[in-house]
C-alpha positions, 0 to 999 in steps of 0.5 A, spaced: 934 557 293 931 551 297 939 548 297 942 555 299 936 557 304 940 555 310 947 559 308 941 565 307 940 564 314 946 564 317 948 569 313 943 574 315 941 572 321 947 568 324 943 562 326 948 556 327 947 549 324 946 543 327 949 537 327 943 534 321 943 540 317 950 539 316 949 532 313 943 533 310 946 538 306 953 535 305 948 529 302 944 533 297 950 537 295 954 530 295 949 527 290 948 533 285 955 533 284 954 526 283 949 527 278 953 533 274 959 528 274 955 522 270 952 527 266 958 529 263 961 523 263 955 520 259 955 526 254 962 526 252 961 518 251 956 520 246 961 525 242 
């Protein structure tokens, strides 16, 4: 939801983004995948 938020925004209320929202965002997104990857990673070693 909190991630999502700012796409809700724009979406419904054609808000635009600014040049910090978008590195932010990238950042955050950037480091869950991250974090998914070594996840599974560390799963399937464990296997």
């Amino acid at each position: 939801e909190v991630v999502l938020g700012p796409i809700w925004v724009w979406i419904f209320l054609g808000e635009g983004f600014s040049t910090n929202t978008l590195v932010g965002g990238l950042l955050v997104l950037s480091a869950v995948t991250f974090d998914v990857v070594l996840s599974i990673r560390w799963l399937n070693r464990l296997k």
